[in-house]
ROVEX-550660 format. One record per residue (C-alpha): y, x, z. Coordinates in steps of 0.5 Angstrom, whole numbers, plus 500, padded with zeros to 3 digits. Each point is the difference from the previous one (the first is absolute). Layout:
// ROVEX-550660
YXZ;...
//
This chain:
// ROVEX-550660
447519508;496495497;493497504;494499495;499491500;495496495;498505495;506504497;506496504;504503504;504497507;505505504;504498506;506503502;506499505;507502500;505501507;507503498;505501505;507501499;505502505;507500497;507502503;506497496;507502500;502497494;494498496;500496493;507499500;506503505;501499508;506497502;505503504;498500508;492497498;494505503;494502496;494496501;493503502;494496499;493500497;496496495;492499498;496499494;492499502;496498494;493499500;497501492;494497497;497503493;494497497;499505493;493498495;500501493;503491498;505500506;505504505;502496505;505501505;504497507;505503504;502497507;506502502;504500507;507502500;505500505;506504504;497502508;503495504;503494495;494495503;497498506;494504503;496493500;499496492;504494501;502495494;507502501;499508499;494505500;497500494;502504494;493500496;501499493;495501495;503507495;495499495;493496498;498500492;494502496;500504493;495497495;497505496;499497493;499507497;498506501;498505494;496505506;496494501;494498497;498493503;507497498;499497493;505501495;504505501;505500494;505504504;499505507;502497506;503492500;501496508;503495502;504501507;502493503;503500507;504502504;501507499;505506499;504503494;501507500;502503493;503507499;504502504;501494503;508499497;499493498;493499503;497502507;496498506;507502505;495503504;505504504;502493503;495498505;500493496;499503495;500496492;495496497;499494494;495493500;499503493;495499495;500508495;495501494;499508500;497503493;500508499;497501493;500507497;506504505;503493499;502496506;503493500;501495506;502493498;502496507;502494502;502495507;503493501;502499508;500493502;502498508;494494500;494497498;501494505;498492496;505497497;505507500;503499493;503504494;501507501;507502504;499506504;503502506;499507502;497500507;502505506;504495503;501499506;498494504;507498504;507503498;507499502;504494497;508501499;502498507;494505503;496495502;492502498;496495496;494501496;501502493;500495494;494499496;501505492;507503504;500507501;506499505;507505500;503502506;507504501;499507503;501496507;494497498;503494499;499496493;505500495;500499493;502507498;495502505;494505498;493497501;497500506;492503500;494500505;499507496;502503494;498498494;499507497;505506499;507501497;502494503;496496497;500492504;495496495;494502498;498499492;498493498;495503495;499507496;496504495;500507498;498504494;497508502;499504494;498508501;498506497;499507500;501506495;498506502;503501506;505496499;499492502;505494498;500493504;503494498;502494504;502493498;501496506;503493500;501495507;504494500;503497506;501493502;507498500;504496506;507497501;504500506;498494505;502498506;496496506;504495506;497502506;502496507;500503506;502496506;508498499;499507495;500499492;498507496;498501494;493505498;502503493;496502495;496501493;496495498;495500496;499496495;502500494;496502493;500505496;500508503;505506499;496505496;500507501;498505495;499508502;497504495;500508499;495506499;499507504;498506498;495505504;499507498;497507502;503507497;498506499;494505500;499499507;501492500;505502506;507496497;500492500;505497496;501492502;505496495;501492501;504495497;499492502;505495497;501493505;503493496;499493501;503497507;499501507;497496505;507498501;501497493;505507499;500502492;496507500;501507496;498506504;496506500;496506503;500507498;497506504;498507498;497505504;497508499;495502506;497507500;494502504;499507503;494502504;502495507;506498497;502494496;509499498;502494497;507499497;501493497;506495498;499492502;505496496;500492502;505497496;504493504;496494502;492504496;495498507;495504500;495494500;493502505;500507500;500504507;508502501;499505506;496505495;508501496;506499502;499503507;496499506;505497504;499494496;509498498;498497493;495495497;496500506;502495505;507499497;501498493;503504494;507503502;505496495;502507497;493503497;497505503;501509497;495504505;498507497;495503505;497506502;494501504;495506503;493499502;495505504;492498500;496505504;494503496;495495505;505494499;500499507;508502501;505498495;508500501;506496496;507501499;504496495;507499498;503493496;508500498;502493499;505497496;501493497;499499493;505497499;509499502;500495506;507498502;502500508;502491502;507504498;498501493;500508500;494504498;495502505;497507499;494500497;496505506;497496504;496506504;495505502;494500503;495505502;493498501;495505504;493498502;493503503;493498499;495502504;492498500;498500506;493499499;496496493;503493502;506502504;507501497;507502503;506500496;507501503;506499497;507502500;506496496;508502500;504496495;508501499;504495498;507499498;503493500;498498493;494499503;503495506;502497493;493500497;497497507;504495501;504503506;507498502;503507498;501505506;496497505;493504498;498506503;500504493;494506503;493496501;492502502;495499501;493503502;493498501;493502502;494496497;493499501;495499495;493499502;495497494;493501503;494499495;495496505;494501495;502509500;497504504;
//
């Protein structure tokens, strides 16, 4: 709900608390042999500002996000603070057929949307706000928006630079999240080199077949460097009850070489080893692809959803690309009951770009979400049932997903793997509380065989092939101007 400000201008505020208290026994990838789970509890707060009038739309989202505990009761330099800003950008409205005090109105709505902000398109299979994360996602983007006679067509674009300091030259771009100290080769800590994103070995020692060391993650699907820059191209239309969207995204990414520092510590000489930044040129990706979204029937209570993307270009790590994605699902609705039987099928090294992967291929989160895109592809047909009280204050969940590698792998000794990776059954319950309180609690169970430990990258034999996970979460989302 929106205030009354300066004539027909509108302000809301609005605050958000989520808690999620999680016991993990096997979330995200496999517990090895003899681990015990892990209990804990993370936190979202937010705090929105909106500002609505006929020429502009305004909007900032502070945000704190944090696991109880991780920091000291008191803010210090060192720790304390996680307060970040998620969101802060304005939408210039050009114009607005609706109305009659902008002049020239050759099309029906036309703004300009520059700032930090979320993209959310679809399905949010390639482009979403991950809200599910409690970091969620967003962009420094600038997105022109057009709707013209059912058409909608968004035109984006970002450029990321890591400053604006007097005398920073030229345009090489070391992604940031690094941490401020990190291990050399010898276990002494030193202070990470400037344009490095240092590599440490699973000791946490560096070494150049390391992986790179983040403060935090750059984003999903294994992701360890952000975009040097993007642009994307959104074109949608409905027919009928039938709507077709079409995405062309480009991003490039800055590219890197192995390096190496000295560091001498007392009578120790270790090297920090890592990627440096500087060098011309990007590795360009390309993705682009069409879904399709239709209601059938007299009653409109079939949906049919078909998607197809195509990925080419180069990875962020300069690796030749050729993949795709394919999905197809048929839901039925009846009364309080929605079923959905579907088929997800990402072909080898396709990345599913910025899109919410925790709503696809299952909540227990083994793909495209922290880890990266399992080297065999992914084959995952689904079922899902869905009940919704009348009143919509109650709802239950339960959902299945078969997985299994896209494509033949082969074991260290050069024999094929089985493609079945698993099963795992998800069940949730959703309860409101009150107008502003929400509960959700959660239940996950997934089986696995060793072709799985393959795909984890875990030393066959070692991983417990049973996991779960549960979780109860809290949402609160006042509305301070409601009554």
């Amino acid at each position: 709900m929106g205030r009354p400000f300066c004539g027909q201008a509108q302000f809301s505020l609005t605050g958000q608390l989520r808690t999620r208290t999680e016991l993990r026994d096997g979330y995200g990838t496999l517990e090895i042999k003899g681990n015990t789970p892990a209990f804990l509890t993370s936190q979202r707060a937010r705090l929105n500002f909106n500002y609505h009038s006929s020429r502009v739309i305004f909007q900032t989202s502070l945000q704190d996000v944090r696991v109880w505990g991780a920091d000291a009761s008191t803010i210090n330099n060192a720790d304390g603070n996680r307060l970040s800003l998620h969101e802060a950008w304005a939408d210039i409205i050009l114009a607005n057929a609706k109305d009659s005090t902008l002049p020239g109105n050759a099309v029906e709505y036309f703004s300009v949307k520059i700032g930090r902000q979320e993209l959310v398109y679809d399905d949010q299979r390639l482009l979403g706000n991950l809200d599910w994360l409690q970091q969620a996602r967003r962009h420094d983007a600038v997105v022109f928006k057009l709707l013209h006679k059912g058409w909608q067509a968004d035109l984006g674009a970002a450029f990321n630079q890591n400053s604006d300091a007097i005398g920073y030259n030229g345009t090489y771009y070391t992604p940031a999240n690094l941490p401020p100290y990190v291990k050399d080769s010898k276990g002494n800590l030193a202070p990470t080199p400037a344009a490095m994103i240092p590599l440490a070995n699973t000791a946490g020692l560096s070494a150049r077949t390391g992986s790179p060391v983040l403060a935090t993650a750059a984003g999903t699907n294994g992701m360890n460097q952000d975009y040097k820059s993007m642009q994307f191209l959104y074109l949608a239309k409905k027919f009928g009850s039938t709507r077709i969207a079409g995405l062309a995204f480009s991003d490039e990414f800055a590219k890197y070489s192995l390096d190496s520092v000295k560091n001498i510590a007392g009578a120790d000489t270790g090297y920090i080893y890592g990627r440096r930044f500087n060098h011309s040129g990007v590795n360009a990706r390309f993705t682009t692809g069409a879904l399709l979204s239709s209601q059938l029937g007299q009653r409109k209570d079939w949906t049919l959803q078909a998607g197809y993307y195509y990925q080419m270009g180069k990875s962020k790590d300069g690796a030749g690309l050729g993949a795709y994605t394919t999905t197809l699902s048929l839901g039925y609705a009846r009364q309080n009951f929605i079923w959905t039987a579907g088929w997800d099928y990402v072909k080898g090294g396709f990345d599913p770009l910025y899109g919410t992967p925790h709503k696809f291929w299952g909540s227990m989160d083994y793909f495209y979400a922290a880890s990266g895109s399992p080297a065999g592809g992914l084959n995952n047909p689904f079922l899902k049932g869905k009940y919704t009280s009348s009143g919509g204050r109650f709802s239950a969940e339960l959902a299945y997903h078969y997985f299994a590698f896209a494509d033949d792998q082969k074991d260290s000794k050069g024999n094929l793997l089985s493609k079945y990776l698993g099963s795992e059954v998800d069940a949730t319950l959703n309860y409101g509380l009150n107008k502003i309180t929400t509960l959700e609690l959660g239940a996950c169970w997934m089986a696995a065989t060793t072709s799985m430990e393959y795909a984890k990258g875990i030393t066959p034999g070692s991983a417990r092939l049973n996991a779960g996970w549960a979780y109860l979460q809290i949402n609160i989302r006042p509305d301070f101007f409601s009554k």
